[in-house]
VOPATOR-901332 format. One line per 2 residues: number of its first residue (from 1); their letters; for each residue x, y, z of C-alpha. Coordinates in Angstrom, 2 decimals, m for minus. Layout:
N
NUM> A> X Y Z; ...
//
This chain:
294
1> XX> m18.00 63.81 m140.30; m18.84 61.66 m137.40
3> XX> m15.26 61.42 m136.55; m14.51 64.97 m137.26
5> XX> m16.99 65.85 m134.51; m15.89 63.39 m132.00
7> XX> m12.29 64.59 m132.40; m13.37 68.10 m131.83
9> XX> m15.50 67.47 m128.64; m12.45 65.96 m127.73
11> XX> m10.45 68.44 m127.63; m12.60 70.92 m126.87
13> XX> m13.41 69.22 m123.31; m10.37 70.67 m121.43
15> XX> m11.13 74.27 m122.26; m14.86 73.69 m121.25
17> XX> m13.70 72.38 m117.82; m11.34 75.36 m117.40
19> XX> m13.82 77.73 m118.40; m16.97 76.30 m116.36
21> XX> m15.11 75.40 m113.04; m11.90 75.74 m110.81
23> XX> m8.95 73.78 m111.83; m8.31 71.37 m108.54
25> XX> m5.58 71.73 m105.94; m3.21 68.92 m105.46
27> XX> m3.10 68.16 m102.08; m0.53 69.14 m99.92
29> XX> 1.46 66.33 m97.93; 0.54 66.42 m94.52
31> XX> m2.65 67.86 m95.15; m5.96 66.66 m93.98
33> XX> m7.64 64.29 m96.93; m10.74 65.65 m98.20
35> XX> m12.62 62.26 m98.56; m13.82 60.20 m96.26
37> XX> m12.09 56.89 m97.92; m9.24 58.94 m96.85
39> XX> m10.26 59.40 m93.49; m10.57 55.75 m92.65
41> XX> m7.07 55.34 m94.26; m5.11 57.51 m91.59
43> XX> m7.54 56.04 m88.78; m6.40 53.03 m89.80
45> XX> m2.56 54.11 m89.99; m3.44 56.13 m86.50
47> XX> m4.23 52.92 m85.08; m1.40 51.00 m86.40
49> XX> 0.88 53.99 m85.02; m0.47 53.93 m81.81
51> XX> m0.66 50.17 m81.65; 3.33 50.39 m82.79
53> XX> 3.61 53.04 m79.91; 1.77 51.17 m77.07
55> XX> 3.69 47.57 m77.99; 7.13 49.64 m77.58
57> XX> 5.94 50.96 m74.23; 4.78 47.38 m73.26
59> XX> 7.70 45.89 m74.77; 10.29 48.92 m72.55
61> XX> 8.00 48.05 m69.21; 8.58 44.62 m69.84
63> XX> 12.35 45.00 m70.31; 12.15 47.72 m67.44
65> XX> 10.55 45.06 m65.41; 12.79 41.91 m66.25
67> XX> 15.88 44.19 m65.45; 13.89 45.76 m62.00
69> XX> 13.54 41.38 m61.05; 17.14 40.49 m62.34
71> XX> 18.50 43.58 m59.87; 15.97 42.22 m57.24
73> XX> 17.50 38.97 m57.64; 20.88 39.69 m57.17
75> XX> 20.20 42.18 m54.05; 18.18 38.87 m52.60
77> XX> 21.75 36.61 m53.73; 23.93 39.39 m51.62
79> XX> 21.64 39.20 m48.62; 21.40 35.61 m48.69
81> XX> 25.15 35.41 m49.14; 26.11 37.82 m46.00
83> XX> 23.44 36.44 m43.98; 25.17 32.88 m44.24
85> XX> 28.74 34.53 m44.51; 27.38 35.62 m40.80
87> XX> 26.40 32.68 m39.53; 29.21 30.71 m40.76
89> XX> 31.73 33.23 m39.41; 29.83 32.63 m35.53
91> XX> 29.57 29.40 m36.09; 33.52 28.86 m36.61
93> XX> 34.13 31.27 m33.72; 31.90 29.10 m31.06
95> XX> 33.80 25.72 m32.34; 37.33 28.04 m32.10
97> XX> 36.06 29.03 m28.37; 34.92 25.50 m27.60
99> XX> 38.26 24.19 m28.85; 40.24 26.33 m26.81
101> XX> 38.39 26.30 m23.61; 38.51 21.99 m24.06
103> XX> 42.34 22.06 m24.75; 42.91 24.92 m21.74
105> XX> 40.88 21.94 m19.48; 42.75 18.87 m20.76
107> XX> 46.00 20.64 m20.61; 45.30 21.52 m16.70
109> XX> 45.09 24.85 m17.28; 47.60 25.63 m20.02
111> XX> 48.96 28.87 m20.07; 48.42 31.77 m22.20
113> XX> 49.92 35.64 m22.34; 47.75 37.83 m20.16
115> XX> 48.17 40.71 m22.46; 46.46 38.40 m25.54
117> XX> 44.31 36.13 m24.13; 42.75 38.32 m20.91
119> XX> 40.21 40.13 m23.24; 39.37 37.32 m25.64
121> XX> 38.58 34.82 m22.61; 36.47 37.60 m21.15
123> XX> 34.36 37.86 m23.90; 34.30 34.30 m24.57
125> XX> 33.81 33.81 m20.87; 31.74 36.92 m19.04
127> XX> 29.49 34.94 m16.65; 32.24 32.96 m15.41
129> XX> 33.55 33.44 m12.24; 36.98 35.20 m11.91
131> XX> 39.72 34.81 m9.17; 43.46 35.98 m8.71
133> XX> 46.00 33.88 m7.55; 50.26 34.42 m6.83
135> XX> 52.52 31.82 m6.81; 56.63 32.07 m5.93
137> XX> 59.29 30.19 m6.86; 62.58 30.02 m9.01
139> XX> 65.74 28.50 m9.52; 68.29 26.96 m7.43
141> XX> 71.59 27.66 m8.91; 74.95 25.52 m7.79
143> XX> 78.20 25.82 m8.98; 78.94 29.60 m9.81
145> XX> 82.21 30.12 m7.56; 83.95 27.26 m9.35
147> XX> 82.07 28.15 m13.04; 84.69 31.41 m13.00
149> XX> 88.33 31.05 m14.68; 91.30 32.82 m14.29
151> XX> 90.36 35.02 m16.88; 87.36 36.14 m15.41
153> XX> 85.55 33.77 m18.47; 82.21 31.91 m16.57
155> XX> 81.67 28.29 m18.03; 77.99 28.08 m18.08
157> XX> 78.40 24.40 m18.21; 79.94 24.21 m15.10
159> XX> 76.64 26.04 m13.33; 73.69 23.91 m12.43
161> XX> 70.04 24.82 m11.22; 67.49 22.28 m10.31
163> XX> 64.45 21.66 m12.20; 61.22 19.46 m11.37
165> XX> 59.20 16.82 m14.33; 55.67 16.64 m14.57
167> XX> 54.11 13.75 m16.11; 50.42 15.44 m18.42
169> XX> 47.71 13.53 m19.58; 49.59 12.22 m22.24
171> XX> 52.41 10.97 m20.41; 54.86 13.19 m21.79
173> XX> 57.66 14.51 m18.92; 57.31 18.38 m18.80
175> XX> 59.93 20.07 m17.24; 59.65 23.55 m15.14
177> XX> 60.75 25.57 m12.48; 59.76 24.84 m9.02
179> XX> 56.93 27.23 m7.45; 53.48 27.39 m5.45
181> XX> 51.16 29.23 m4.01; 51.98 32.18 m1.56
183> XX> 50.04 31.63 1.86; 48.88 34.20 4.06
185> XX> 51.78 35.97 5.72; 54.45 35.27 3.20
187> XX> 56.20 37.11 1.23; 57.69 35.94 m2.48
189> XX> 60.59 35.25 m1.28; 59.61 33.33 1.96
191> XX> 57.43 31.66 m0.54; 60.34 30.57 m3.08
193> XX> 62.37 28.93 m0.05; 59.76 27.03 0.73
195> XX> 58.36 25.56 m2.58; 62.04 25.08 m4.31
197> XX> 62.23 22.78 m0.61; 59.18 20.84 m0.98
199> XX> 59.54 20.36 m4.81; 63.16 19.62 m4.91
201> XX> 64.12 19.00 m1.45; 66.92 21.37 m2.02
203> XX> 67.56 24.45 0.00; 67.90 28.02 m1.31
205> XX> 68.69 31.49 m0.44; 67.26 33.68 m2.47
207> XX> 69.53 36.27 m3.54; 68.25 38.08 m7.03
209> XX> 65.05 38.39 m8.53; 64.45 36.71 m11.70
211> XX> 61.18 37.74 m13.54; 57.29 37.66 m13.29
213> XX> 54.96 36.04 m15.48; 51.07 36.19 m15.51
215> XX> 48.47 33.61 m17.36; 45.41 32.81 m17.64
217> XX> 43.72 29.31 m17.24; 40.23 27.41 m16.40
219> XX> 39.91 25.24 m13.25; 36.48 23.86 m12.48
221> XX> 34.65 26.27 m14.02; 36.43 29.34 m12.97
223> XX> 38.47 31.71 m14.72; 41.99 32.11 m12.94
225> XX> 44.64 34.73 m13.57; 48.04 33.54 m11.79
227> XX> 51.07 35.94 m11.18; 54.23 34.03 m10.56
229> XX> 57.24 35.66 m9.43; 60.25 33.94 m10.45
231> XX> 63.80 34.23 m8.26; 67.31 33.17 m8.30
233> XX> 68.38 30.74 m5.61; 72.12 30.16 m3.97
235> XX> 72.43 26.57 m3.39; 72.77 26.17 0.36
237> XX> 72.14 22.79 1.63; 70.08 19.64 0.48
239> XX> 69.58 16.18 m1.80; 67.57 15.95 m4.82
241> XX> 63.99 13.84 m4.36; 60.70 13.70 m5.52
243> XX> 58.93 12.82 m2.51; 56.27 15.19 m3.58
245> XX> 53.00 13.67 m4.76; 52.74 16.54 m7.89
247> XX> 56.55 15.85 m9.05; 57.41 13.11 m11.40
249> XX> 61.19 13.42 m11.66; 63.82 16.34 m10.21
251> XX> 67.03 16.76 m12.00; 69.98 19.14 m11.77
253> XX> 70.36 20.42 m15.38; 73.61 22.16 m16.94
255> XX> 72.85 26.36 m17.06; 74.18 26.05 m21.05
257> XX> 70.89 23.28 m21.71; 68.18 25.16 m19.69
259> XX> 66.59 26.73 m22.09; 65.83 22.95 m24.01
261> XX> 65.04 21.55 m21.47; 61.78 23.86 m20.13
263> XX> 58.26 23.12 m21.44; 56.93 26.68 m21.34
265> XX> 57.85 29.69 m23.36; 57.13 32.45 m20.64
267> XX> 59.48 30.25 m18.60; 62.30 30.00 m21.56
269> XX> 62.07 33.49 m21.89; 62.70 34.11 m18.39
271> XX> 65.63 31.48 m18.81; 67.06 33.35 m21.48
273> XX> 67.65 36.51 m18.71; 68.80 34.75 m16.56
275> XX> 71.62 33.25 m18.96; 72.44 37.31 m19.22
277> XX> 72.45 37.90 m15.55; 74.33 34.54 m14.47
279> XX> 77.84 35.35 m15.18; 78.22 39.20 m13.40
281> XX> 76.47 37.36 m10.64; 78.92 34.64 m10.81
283> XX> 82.06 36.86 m10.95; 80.24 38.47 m7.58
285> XX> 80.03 35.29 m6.05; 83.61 34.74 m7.09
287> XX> 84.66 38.46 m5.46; 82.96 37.54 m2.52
289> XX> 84.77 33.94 m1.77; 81.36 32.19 m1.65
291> XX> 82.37 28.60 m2.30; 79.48 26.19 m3.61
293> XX> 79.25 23.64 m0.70; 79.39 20.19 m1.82
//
């Protein structure tokens, strides 16, 4: 009997319970727990979100931050690198200036083309004084009358002109055209006559102009530009010497080898026009029965 009854209250206790009281809800997910056990538990998983949440942020600043130094860095590397690209650029540019201005000095005032070299010495150069200077001169040319054939051919080996040597600082023989300095009064071509005699101690007519050249140089601390008008000479009268103090050498030199033979390229270019003007001006000398005295 005892175990009769206890298997009845058994079963009897889940009609009691839905008879006495309400049947429980389950609990929704996502709803608010009714207990306070509960509670604590999504505190606690609160906290460990927002701990999760505030270590990403820290952990995105901190990237954020390492990229914002790594970008500073490099913008620091490319100012460092143009500032010294700068001063590395000036610093060739004085030693290029310095170079220049020492070989312009040794050389005695080598020349340079005007059209190059007149704006880059400026700048190099602005508090220095400046001064203009014009020189004459040319070449003395002997020998056309008899250079002419039958044929009306000209032997440019048969035409001479005189040139003058210069001895440089390091003893090397320069050779040029005779010139100087026009004085007060003269003109270029009383000028020419004069210098081509004092160089060469040859005398010339001037009968054709030849070319100007201009240059720049240094002389004691001042900045010169020299014009130098170049002529073509008849051979008149005179014997070579060098009894000038500034001439090494003087040397009649074949019309076919002048162009080796001069030291300077404005002057070889000059040469080369007058190689192209030499032999209608010989035929005129030939026309005109003007003999080459010898």
């Amino acid at each position: 009997m005892t175990d009769n009854d206890t298997g009845d209250t058994s079963a009897q206790q889940p009609s009691q319970r839905a008879e006495g009281s309400r049947p429980r809800r389950r609990r929704r997910r996502g709803s608010r727990p009714a207990s306070g056990g509960s509670t604590q538990n999504a505190s606690t998983t609160g906290g460990s979100e927002k701990k999760q949440k505030s270590g990403e942020g820290s952990s995105g600043d901190n990237s954020q931050r390492r990229r914002r130094r790594r970008g500073g860095g490099n913008r620091g590397n490319k100012k460092s690198n143009q500032r010294s690209n700068q001063r590395s650029n000036q610093r060739s540019n004085q030693r290029s200036n310095q170079r220049s201005n020492q070989r312009s000095s040794k050389r005695g005032g080598q020349r340079t083309p005007a059209s190059t070299a007149k704006y880059s010495a400026a700048k190099a150069n602005s508090h220095m004084e400046t001064r203009d200077e014009t020189s004459a001169g040319g070449l003395v040319v002997s020998g056309m009358y008899e250079a002419v054939g039958a044929d009306g051919t000209v032997d440019l080996g048969q035409i001479y002109v005189a040139l003058i040597g210069r001895l440089d600082r390091r003893g090397r023989l320069l050779w040029s055209m005779p010139k100087g300095h026009v004085e007060p009064g003269e003109n270029q071509w009383d000028t020419a006559r004069r210098e081509v005699w004092e160089e060469t101690g040859i005398y010339g007519e001037p009968f054709a102009e030849l070319g100007v050249i201009d240059y720049w140089f240094v002389s004691d601390g001042i900045r010169i530009h020299k014009t130098v008008h170049h002529n073509l000479l008849r051979y008149v009268d005179g014997v070579l010497n060098d009894e000038d103090p500034e001439v090494t050498e003087v040397s009649w030199v074949p019309m076919n080898q002048l162009i080796e033979h001069l030291a300077y390229a404005d002057e070889r270019k000059l040469a080369r026009q007058a190689l192209d003007k030499i032999p209608d001006l010989a035929r005129a000398e030939r026309d005109a029965g003007r003999v080459t005295p010898r």
